[in-house]
N, C-alpha and C positions, 0 to 999 in steps of 0.2 A: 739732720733728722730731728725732727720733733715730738713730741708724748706723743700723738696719737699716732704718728709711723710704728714710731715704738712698741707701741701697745699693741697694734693690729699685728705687727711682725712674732710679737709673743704669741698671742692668738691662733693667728697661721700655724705656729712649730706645735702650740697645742703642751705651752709649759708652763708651770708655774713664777711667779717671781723668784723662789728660792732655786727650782731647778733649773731657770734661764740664769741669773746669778752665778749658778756653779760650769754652766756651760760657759759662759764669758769669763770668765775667770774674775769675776769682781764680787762686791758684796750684794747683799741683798737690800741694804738701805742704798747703794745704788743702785739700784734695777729702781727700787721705790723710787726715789727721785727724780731719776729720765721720767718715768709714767707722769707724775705730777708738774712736768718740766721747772722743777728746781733748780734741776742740774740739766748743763748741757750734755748731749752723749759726744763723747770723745771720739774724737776716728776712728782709731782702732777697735771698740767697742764696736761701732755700725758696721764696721766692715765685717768683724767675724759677725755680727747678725745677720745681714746681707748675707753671708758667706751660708751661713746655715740655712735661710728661706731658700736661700736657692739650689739647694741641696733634696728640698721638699717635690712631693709630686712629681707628675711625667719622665719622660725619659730623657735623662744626660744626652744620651748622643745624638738625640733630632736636633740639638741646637747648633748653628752653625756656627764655627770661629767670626770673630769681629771683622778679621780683615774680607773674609766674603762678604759679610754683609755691609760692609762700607765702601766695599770693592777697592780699598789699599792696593795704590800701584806698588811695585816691588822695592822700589828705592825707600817708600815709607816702611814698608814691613820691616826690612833689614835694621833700621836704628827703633823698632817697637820692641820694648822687652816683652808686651804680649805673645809677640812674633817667635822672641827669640829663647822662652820658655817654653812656647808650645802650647799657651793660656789663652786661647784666645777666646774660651768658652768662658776664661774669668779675669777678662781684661780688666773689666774694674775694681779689681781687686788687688792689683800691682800701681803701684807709684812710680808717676816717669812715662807712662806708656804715651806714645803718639797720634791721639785721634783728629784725625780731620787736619793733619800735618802741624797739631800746634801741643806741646808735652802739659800734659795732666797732671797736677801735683797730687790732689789727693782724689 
């Protein structure tokens, strides 16, 4: 992710640097930083951002799990942890999941 993902994804939630700061559970000289690409954003940083844009707008359940829409034959779902938590509306949000039959680290 880079400063202007960053930045636009603050935007979007419609937060400040210090109240996205307290949502991420970081400081607010890091929030500064990602913006100004100082600092790199760490995974887990992006993920709970992702995690929260995608929490924004429309409706949760028109979206369909990953394995429908990638049409995962059964033998892949079974070793996908998206599968096998029930996440498949937040498969990118788990490490390890199985897409396209090859495991995802992050």
């Amino acid at each position: 992710m880079d400063s202007e993902v960053f930045l636009q994804a603050r935007k979007k939630l419609g937060k400040t640097q210090k109240q996205l700061a307290e949502l991420l559970g970081t400081s607010l000289k890091a929030v500064h930083s990602y913006e100004q690409g100082w600092r790199s954003v760490p995974a887990h940083v992006e993920r709970q951002l992702f995690f929260l844009v995608s929490r924004t707008g429309g409706s949760h359940k028109e979206r369909k799990p990953c394995w429908t829409i990638k049409k995962c034959p059964p033998e892949r779902k079974r070793e996908c942890p998206a599968w096998q938590f029930r996440a498949g509306r937040l498969c990118w949000f788990i490490n390890g999941t199985t897409c396209e039959g090859k495991v995802q680290k992050n």
